[in-house]
GUDOVO-345911 format. One record per atom (N, C-alpha, C): x, y, z. Coordinates in pm, whole numbers, always signed. Each point is the difference from the previous one (the first is absolute). Example, Ala and Ser with C-alpha at 12.3 -4.5 7.8 and 13.67 -1.06 7.14 Angstrom:
2
<rec <+1319 -569 +780>>
<rec <-89 +119 +0>>
<rec <+90 +120 +0>>
<rec <-35 +105 -72>>
<rec <+82 +119 +6>>
<rec <-77 +109 +73>>
END
This chain:
191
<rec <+10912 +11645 +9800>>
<rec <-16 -143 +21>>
<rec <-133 -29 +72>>
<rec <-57 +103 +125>>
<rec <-123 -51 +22>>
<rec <-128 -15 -49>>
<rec <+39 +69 -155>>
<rec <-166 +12 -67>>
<rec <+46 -154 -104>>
<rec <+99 +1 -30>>
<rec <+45 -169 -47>>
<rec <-83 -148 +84>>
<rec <+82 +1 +173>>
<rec <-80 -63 +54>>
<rec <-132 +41 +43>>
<rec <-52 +100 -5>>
<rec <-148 +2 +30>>
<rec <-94 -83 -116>>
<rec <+72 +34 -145>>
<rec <-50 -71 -128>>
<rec <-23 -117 +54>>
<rec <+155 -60 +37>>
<rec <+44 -130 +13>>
<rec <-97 -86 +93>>
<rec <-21 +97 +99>>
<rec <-151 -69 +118>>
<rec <-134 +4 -57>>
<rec <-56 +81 -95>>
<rec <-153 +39 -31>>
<rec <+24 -114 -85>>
<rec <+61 -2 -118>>
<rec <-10 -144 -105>>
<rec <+54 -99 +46>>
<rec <+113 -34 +69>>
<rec <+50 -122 +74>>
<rec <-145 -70 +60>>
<rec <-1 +125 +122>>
<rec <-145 -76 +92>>
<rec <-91 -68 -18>>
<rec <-65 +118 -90>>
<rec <-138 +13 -82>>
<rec <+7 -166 -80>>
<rec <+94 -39 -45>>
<rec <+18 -115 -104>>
<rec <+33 -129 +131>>
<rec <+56 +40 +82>>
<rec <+18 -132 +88>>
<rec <-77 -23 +108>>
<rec <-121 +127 +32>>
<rec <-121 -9 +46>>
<rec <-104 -135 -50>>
<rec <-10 +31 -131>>
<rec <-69 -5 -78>>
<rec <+26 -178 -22>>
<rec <+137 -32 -70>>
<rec <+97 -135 +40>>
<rec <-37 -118 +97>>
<rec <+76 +139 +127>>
<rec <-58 -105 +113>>
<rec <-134 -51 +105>>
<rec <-40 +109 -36>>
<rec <-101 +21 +113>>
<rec <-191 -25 -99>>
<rec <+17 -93 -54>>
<rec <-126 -25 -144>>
<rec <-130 +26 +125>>
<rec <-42 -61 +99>>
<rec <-76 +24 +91>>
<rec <-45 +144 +45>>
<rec <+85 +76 +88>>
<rec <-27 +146 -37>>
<rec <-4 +141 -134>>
<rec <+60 -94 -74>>
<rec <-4 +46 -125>>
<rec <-124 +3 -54>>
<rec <-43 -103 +18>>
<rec <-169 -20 -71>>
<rec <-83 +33 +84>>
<rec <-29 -7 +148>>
<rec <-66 +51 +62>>
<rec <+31 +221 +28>>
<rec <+114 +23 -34>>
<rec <-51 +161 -44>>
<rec <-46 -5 -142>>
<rec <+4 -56 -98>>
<rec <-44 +14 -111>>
<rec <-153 -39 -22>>
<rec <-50 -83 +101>>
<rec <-145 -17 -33>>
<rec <-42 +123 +117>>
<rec <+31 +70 +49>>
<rec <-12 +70 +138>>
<rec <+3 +133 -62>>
<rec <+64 +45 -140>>
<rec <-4 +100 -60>>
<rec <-63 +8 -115>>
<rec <+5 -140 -81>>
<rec <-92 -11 -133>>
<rec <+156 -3 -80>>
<rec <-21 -74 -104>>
<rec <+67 -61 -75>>
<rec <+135 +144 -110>>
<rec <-105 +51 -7>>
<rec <+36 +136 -73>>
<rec <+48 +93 +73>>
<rec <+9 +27 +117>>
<rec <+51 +96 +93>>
<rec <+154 -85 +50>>
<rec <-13 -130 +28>>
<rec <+67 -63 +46>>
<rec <+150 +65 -100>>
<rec <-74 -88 -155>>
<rec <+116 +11 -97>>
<rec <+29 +125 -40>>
<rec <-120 +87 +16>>
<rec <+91 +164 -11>>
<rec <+114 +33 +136>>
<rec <+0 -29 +87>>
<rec <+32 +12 +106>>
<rec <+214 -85 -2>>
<rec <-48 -70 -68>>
<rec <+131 -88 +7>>
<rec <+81 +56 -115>>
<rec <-111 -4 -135>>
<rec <+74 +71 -105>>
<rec <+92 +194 +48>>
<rec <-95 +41 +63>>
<rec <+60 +159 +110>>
<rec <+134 -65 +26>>
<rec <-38 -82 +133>>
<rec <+119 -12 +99>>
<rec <+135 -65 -83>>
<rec <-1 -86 -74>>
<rec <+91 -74 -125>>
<rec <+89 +95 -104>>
<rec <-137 +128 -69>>
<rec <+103 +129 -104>>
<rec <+35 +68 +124>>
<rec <-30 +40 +107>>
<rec <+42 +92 +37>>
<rec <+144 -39 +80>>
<rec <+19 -108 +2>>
<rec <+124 -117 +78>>
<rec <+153 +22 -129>>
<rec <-117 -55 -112>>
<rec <+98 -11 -111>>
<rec <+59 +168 -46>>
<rec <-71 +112 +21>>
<rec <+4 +105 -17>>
<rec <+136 +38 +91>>
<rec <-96 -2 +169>>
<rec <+177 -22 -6>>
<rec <+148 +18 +65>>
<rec <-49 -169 -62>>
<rec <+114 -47 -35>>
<rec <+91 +16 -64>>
<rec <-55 +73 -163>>
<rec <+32 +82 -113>>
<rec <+42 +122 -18>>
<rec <-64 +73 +162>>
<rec <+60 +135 +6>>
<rec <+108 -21 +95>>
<rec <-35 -78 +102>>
<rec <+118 -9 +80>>
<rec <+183 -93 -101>>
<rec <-40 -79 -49>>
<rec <+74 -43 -56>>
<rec <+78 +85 -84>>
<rec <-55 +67 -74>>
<rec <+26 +109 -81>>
<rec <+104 +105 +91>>
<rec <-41 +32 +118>>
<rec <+74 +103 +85>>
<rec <+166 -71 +55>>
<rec <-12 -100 +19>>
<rec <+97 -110 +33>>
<rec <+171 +21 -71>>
<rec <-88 +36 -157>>
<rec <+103 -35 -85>>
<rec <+83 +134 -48>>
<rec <+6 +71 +99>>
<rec <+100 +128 +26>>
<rec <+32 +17 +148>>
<rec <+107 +65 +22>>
<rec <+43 +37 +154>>
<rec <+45 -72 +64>>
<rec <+2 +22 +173>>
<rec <+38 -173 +30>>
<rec <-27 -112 -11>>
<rec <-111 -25 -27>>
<rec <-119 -136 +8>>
<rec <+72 -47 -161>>
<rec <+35 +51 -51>>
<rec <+101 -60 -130>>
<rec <+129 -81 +39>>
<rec <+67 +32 +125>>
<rec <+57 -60 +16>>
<rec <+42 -91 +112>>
<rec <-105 -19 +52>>
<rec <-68 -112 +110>>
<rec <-28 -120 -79>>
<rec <+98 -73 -30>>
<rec <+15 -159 -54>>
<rec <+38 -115 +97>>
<rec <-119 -102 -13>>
<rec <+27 -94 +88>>
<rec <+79 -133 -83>>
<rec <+10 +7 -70>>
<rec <+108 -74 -86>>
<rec <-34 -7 -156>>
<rec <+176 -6 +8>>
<rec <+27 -18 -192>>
<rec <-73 -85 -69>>
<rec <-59 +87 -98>>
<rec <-93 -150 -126>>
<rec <+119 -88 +0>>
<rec <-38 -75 -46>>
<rec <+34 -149 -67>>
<rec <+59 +36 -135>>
<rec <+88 +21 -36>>
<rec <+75 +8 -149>>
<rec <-32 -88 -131>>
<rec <-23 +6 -78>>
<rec <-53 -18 -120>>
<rec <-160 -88 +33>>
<rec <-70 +46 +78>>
<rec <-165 -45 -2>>
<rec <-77 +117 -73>>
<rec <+57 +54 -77>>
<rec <-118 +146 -82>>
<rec <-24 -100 -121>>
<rec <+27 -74 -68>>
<rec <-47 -77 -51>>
<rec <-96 -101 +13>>
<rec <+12 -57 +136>>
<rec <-66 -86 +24>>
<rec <-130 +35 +72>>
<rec <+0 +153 +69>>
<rec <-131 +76 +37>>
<rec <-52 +33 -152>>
<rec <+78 +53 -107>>
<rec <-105 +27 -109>>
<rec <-95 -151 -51>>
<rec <+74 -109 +15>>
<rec <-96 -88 -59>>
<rec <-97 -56 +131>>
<rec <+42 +50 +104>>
<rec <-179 -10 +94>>
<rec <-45 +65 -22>>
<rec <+7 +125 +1>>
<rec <-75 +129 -24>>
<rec <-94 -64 -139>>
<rec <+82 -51 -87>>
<rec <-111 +17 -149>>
<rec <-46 -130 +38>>
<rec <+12 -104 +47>>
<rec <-90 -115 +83>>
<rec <-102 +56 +87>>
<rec <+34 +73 +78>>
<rec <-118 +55 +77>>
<rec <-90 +75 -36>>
<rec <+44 +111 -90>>
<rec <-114 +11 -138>>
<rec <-62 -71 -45>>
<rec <+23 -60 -62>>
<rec <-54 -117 -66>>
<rec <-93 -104 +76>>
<rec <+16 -41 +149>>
<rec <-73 -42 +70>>
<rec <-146 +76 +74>>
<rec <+78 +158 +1>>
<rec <-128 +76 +63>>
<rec <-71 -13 -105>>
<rec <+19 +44 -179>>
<rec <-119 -13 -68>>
<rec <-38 -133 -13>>
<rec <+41 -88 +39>>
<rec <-75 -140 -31>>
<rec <-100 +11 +165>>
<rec <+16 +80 +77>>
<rec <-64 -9 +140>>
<rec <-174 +43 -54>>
<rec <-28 +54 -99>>
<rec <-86 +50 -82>>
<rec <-123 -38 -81>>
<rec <+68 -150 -84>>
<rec <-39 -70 -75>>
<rec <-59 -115 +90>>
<rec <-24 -130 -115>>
<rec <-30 -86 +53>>
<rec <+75 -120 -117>>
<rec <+142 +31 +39>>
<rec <+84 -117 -56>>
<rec <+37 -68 +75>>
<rec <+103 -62 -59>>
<rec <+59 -169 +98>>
<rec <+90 +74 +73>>
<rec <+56 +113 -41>>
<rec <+89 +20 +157>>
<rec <-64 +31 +109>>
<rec <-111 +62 -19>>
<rec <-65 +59 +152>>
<rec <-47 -131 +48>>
<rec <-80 -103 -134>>
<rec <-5 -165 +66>>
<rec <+87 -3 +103>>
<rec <+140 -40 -75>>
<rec <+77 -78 +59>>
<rec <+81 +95 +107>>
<rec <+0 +124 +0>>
<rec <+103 +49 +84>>
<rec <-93 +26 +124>>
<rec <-172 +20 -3>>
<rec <-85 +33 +116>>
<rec <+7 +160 +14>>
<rec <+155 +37 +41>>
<rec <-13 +173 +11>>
<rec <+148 +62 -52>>
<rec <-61 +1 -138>>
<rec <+113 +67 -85>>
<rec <-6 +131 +46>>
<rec <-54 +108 +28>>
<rec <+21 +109 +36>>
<rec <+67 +36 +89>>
<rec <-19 -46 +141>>
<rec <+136 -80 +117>>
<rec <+140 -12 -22>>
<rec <-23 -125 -108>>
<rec <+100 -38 -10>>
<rec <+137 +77 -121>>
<rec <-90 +84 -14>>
<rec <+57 +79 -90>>
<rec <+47 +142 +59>>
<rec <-44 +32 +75>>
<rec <+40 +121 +64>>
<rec <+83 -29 +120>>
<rec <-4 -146 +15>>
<rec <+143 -69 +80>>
<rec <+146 -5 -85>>
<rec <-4 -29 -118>>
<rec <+109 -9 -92>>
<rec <+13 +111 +1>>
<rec <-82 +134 -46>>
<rec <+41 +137 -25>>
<rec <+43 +48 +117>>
<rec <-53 -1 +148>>
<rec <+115 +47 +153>>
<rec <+86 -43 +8>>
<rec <-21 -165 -2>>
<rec <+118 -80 +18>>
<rec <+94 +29 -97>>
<rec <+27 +22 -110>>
<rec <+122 +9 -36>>
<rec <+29 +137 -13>>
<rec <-130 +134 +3>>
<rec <+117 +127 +71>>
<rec <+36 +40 +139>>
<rec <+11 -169 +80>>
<rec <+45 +41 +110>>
<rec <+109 -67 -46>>
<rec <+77 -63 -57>>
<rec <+140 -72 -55>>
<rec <+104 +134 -56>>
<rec <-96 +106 -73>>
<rec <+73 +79 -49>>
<rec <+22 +133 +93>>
<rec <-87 +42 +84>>
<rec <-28 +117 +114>>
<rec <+55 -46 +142>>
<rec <+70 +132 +14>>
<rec <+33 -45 +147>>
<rec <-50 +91 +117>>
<rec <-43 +112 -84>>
<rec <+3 +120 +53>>
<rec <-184 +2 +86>>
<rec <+18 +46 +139>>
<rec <-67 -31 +91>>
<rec <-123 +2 -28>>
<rec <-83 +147 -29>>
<rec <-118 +41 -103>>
<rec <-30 -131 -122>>
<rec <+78 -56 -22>>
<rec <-41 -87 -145>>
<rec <-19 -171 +67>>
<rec <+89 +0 +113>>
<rec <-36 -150 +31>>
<rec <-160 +20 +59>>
<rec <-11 +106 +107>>
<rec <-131 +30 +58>>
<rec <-56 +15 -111>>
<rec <-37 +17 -133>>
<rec <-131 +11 -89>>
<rec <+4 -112 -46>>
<rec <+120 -72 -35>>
<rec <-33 -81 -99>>
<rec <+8 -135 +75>>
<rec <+40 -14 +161>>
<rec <+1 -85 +60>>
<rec <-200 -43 +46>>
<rec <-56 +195 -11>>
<rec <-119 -62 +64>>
<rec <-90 -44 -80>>
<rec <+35 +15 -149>>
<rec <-94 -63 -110>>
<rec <+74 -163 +24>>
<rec <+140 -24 +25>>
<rec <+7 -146 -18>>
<rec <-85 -94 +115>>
<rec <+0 +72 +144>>
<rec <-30 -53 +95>>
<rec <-215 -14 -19>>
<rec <-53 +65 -19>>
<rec <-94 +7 -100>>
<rec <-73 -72 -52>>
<rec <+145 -50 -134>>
<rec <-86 -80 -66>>
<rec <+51 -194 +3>>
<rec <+106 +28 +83>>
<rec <+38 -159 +46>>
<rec <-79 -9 +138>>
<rec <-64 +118 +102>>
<rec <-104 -47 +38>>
<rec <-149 -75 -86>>
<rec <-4 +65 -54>>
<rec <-119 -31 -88>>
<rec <+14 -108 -85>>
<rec <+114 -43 -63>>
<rec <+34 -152 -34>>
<rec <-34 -73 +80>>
<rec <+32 -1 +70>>
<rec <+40 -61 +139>>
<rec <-190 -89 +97>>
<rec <-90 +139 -2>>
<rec <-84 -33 +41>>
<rec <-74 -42 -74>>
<rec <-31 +37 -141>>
<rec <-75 -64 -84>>
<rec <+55 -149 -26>>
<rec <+109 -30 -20>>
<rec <+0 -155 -16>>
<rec <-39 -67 +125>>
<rec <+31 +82 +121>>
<rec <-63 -112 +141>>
<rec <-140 +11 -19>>
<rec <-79 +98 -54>>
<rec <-167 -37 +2>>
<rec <-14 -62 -93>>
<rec <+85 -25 -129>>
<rec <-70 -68 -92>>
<rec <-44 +77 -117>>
<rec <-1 +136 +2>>
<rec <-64 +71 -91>>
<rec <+99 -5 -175>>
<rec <-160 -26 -40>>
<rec <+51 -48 -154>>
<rec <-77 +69 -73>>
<rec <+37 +16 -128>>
<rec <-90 +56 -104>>
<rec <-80 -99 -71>>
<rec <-115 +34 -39>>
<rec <-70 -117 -49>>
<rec <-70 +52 -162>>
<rec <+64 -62 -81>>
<rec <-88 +48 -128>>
<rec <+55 -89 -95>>
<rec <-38 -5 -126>>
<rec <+44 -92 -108>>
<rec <+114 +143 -71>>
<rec <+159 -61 +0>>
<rec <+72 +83 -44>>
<rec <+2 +25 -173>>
<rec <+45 +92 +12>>
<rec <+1 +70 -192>>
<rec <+194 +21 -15>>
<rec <+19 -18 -95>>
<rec <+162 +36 -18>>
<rec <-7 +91 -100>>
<rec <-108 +117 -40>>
<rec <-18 +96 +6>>
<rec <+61 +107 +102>>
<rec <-67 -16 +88>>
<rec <+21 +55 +146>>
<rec <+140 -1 +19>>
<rec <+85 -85 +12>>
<rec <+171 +5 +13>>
<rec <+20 +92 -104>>
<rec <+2 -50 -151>>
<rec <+67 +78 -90>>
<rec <-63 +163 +32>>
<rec <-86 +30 +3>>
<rec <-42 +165 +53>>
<rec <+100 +13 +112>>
<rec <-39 -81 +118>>
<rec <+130 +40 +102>>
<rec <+168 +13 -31>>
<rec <+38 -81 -61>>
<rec <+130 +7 -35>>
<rec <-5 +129 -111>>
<rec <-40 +38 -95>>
<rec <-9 +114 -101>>
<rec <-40 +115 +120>>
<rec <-69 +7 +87>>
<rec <+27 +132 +134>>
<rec <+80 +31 +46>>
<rec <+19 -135 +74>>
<rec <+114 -36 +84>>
<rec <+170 +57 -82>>
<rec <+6 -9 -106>>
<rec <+112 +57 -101>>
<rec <-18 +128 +13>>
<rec <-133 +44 -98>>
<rec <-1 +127 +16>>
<rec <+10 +112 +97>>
<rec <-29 -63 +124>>
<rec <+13 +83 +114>>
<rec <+137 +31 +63>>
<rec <+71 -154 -25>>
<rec <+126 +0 +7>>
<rec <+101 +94 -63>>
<rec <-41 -27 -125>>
<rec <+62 +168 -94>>
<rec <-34 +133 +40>>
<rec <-89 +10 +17>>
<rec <-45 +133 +65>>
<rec <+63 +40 +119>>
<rec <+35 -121 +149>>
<rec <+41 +51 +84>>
<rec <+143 +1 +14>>
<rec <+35 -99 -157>>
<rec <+187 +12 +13>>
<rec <+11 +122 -57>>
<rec <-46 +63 -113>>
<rec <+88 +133 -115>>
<rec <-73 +58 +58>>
<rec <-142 +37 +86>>
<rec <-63 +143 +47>>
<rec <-13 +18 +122>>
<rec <-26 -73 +92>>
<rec <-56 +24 +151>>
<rec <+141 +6 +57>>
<rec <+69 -103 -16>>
<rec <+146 -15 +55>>
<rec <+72 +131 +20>>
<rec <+52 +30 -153>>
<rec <+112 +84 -29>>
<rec <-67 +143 +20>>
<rec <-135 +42 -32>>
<rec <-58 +124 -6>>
<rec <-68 +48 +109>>
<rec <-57 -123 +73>>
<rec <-95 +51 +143>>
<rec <+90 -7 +120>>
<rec <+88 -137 -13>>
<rec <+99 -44 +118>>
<rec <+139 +47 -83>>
<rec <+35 +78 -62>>
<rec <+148 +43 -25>>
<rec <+72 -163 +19>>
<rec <-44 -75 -34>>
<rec <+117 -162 +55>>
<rec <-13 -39 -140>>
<rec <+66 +47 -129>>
<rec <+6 -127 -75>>
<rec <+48 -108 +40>>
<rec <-36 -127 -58>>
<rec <+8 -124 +8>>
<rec <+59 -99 -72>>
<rec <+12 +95 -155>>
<rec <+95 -65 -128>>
<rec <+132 +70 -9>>
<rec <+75 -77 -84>>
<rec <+115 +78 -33>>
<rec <+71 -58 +14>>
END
């Protein structure tokens, strides 16, 4: 569990550093040069998500398997699969320059809020709220502050751009229901 939360602090932080603190944020980044800065964050961010991934991974045998802080919610595996393929679908529109990123400001956010948020409906188990609680906390920070500054996307939209996102956004979805799920995480999801 401590290489879980250590993940949980290097990418949690690193992202709510970054969130809250825009002032020192930019003053180490002009203080290091633009490129060191973002190599530097990109490090501290895989190596968070890393892991998180290994620690998480260790979780899901022994005792730490059965350290549950409460029962999912009964019949929400349905209703996490259709965020999950919404939140797909929103990260690749985070990409483009269609009317959802128009209109939604930060589909990528808000999409990896639907995808925590609803496998924290289905997970109870301690390791899984801590990962998937610190991507939710994250990125409803980051909702959160970007609409108080105002930050918007600015471009003339294409509905190009959606239809590519939604045709990703699917495809990725398939990929992580029949392959990543059942073959990397042993959790099928259908059936």
């Amino acid at each position: 569990m401590t290489m879980l939360l250590l993940g949980c602090l290097l990418f949690g932080g690193s992202h709510l550093f970054s969130i809250f603190m825009p002032g020192p944020r930019d003053a180490l980044e002009a203080r290091l040069g633009e490129k060191r800065w973002k190599g530097l964050y990109s490090i501290v961010s895989l190596a968070g998500v890393a892991l998180m991934a290994l620690g998480y991974i260790q979780t899901r045998a022994g005792p730490a398997a059965a350290d549950i802080l409460y029962e999912p919610w009964g019949g929400m595996r349905h209703l996490t699969m259709l965020c999950t393929l919404l939140a797909f679908i929103l990260i690749g529109a985070s990409h483009g320059k269609g009317y959802l990123r128009k209109w939604l400001h930060n589909p990528m956010s808000i999409g990896i809020l639907l995808w925590s948020g609803s496998h924290l409906l289905v997970n109870g188990q301690r390791s899984e709220v801590w990962l998937f609680g610190t991507f939710f906390a994250v990125s409803l920070a980051d909702i959160v502050m970007s609409e108080m500054r105002g930050k918007r996307p600015q471009y003339q939209p294409r509905l190009r751009s959606d239809i590519i996102a939604v045709a990703v956004g699917v495809l990725l979805y398939l990929v992580f229901l029949y392959g990543f799920h059942p073959y990397v995480l042993n959790v099928p999801v259908t059936g």
